[in-house]
N, C-alpha and C positions, 0 to 999 in steps of 0.2 A: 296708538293702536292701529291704525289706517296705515301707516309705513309698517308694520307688522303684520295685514292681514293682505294690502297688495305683495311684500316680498313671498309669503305663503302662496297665494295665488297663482305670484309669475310661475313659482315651484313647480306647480300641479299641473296648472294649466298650458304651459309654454305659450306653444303659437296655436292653439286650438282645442277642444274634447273630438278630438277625429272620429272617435268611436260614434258620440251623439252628432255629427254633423254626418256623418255617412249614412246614420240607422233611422234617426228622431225628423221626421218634415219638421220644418221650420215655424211650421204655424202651430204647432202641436201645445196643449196647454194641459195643466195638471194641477193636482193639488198633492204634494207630500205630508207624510205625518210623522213627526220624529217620536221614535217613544223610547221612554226608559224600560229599561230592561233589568232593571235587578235595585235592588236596595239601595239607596243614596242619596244624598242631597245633588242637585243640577246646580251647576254655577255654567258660566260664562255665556249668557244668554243673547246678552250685549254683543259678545264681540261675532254670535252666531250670526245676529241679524245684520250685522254690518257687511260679514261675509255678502251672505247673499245681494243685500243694495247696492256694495259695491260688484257685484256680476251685471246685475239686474236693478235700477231703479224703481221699474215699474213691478217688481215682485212684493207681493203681501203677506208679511208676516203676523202673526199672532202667537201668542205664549200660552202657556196651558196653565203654567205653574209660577210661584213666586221664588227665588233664589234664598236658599240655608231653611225650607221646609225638608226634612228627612221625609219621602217616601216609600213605600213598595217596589211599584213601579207603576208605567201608565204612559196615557198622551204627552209631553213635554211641552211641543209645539207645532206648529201646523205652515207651510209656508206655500205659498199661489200666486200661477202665473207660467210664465213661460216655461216648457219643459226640458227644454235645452239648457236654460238658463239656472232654473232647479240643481241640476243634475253637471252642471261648470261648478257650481257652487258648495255641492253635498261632503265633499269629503273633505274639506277644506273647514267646514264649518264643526263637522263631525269632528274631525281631531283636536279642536278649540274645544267642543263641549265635553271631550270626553276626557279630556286632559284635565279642567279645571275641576269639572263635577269629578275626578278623584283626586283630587287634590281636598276639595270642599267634605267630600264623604270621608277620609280616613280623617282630617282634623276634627270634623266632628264624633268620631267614634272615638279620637282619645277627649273631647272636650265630657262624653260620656263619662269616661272612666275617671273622672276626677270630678265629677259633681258631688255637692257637699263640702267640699275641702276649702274653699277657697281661693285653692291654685287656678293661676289661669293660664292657658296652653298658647305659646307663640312661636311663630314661623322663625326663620333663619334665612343667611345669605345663600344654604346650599340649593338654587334655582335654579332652573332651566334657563341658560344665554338666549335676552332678549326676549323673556317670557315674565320677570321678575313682578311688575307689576300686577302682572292680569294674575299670578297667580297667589300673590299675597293678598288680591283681592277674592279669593279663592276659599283663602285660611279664614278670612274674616266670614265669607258667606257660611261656612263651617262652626262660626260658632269660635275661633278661634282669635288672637291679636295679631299684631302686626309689628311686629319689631323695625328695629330701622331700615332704611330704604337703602341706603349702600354703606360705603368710606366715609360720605361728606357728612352726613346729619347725627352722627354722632358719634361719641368713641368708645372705644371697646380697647379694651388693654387685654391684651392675652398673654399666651407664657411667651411668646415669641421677643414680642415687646419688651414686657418684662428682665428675660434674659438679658437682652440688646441694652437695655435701660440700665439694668447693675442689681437687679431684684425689684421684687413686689412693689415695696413701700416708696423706692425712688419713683420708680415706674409710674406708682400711684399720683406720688407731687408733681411730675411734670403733667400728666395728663390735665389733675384738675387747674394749675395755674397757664395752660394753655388752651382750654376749655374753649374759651371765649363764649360762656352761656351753651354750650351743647351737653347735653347730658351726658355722662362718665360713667361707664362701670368695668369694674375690672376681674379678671376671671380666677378664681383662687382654685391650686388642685390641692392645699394640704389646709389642715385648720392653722396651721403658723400663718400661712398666706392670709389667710380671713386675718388673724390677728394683726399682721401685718398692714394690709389694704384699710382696716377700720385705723389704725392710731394713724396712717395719713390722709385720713378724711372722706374715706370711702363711700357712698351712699347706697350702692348700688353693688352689691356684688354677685359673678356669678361663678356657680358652686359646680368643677369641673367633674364628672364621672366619681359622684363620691356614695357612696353606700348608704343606705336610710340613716345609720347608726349615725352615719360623719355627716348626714346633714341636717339630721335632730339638733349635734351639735353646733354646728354651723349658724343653724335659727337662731340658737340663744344665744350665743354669742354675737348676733347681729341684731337682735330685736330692742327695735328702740332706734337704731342707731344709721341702720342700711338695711335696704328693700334685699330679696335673696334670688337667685335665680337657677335650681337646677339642669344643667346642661351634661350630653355625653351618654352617648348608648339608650336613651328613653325610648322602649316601647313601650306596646299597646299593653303589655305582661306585668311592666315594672311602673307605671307610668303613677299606679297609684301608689306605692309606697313612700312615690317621690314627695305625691302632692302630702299625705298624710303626716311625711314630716316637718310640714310646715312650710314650706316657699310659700312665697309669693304667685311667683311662675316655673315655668317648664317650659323650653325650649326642645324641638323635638326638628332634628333638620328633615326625618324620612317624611314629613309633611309635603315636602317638595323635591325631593331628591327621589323618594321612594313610593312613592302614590301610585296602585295600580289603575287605570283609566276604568272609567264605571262606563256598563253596557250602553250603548245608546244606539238607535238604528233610524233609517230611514227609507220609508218604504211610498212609492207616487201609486195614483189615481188615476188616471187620466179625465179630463172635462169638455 
């Protein structure tokens, strides 16, 4: 995260805030108040305050709120000390918190839409470069899981594969006898495929862009046998009909690909 919030930093800052070194004396002190501004859960609080310590050591931060409470809106957090140092700091931190807190707020309004069901709502690879972490930790603040972390920890057989491999069910054997102990699942778009993926050993299947109908069938066909997984076009619209047919899970990549940033501002004091 620190190689991440110095390369932002160098970003913004280059070689100075010219503006606050021409306008703000140097001894000038303040206290900021960041507030929310509209409906959402706040994530990435952590990497706000690191922002700032890393501008500023001697700057004090305090939090308002706890991370994956949904509320209105309000105080966030509060942060004092230097005003030059405030104000190197602010919008650097501001596009961290506003990035993750909607990343956190839309996984929790689909973690909404499927209460009761069962189904539980998890992230995907489609991430922001070099943001992947902080915002899977995002999904979780939201109420959501965490799917795997890249290529290495685990495998995913898709159609690409698939194809390449000679079809489904080949596809299927080499994956789990090269597994080496990492979890396997494989992505089926037809009910052949599921048929397919379970007679070689399937445990884990995920069920590509299929229609409530074809994944009602799908469950039963795999219940007992393999965990299910819907993936492929899931919105905020469709999200329950997914979950009521029974998955497991739902995979939803606009979680991180598509998350509009929740209001957040920052407004100084002076002291």
């Amino acid at each position: 995260m620190q190689e991440l919030i110095d390369r932002a930093l160098e970003e913004d800052l280059g070689s100075g805030d010219v503006t606050s070194l021409a306008v703000v004396p140097a001894d000038a002190t303040a206290r900021a108040r960041i507030e929310q501004k509209a409906p959402g859960v706040v994530a990435g609080l952590r990497v706000a305050e690191s922002v700032f310590r890393r501008v500023d050591p001697e700057l004090r931060w305090h939090p308002h709120v706890q991370e994956g409470e949904w509320r209105e809106a309000g105080l966030t957090a509060e942060v004092a000390g230097s005003a030059r140092s405030i104000l190197a700091g602010e919008r650097v931190a501001l596009n961290f918190l506003q990035r993750l807190s909607g990343v956190a707020t839309l996984t929790a309004r689909f973690v909404r839409e499927v209460e009761g069901t069962g189904a539980r709502i998890l992230d995907t690879r489609k991430t922001t470069p070099g943001l992947r972490a902080l915002e899977k930790q995002a999904v979780v603040a939201g109420g959501g899981h965490s799917h795997r972390a890249g290529l290495f920890d685990a495998l995913l057989v898709k159609e690409n594969h698939s194809m390449l491999a000679g079809g489904v069910g080949e596809a299927t054997r080499r994956a789990l006898a090269g597994a080496g102990g990492l979890p396997v699942e494989v992505e089926c778009a037809t009910l052949a495929d599921v048929d397919e993926a379970l007679e070689n050993g399937a445990t884990r299947i995920l069920l590509d862009n299929m229609s409530p109908d074809e994944l009602r069938e799908a469950v039963a066909r795999a219940r007992g046998r393999a965990e299910t997984e819907a993936s492929g076009g899931i919105t905020l619209e469709t999200v329950r009909a997914a979950a009521e047919a029974g998955v497991d899970w739902i995979s939803v990549g606009a979680l991180t690909h598509s998350a509009p940033a929740l209001d957040l501002s920052l407004l100084l004091e002076p002291l």
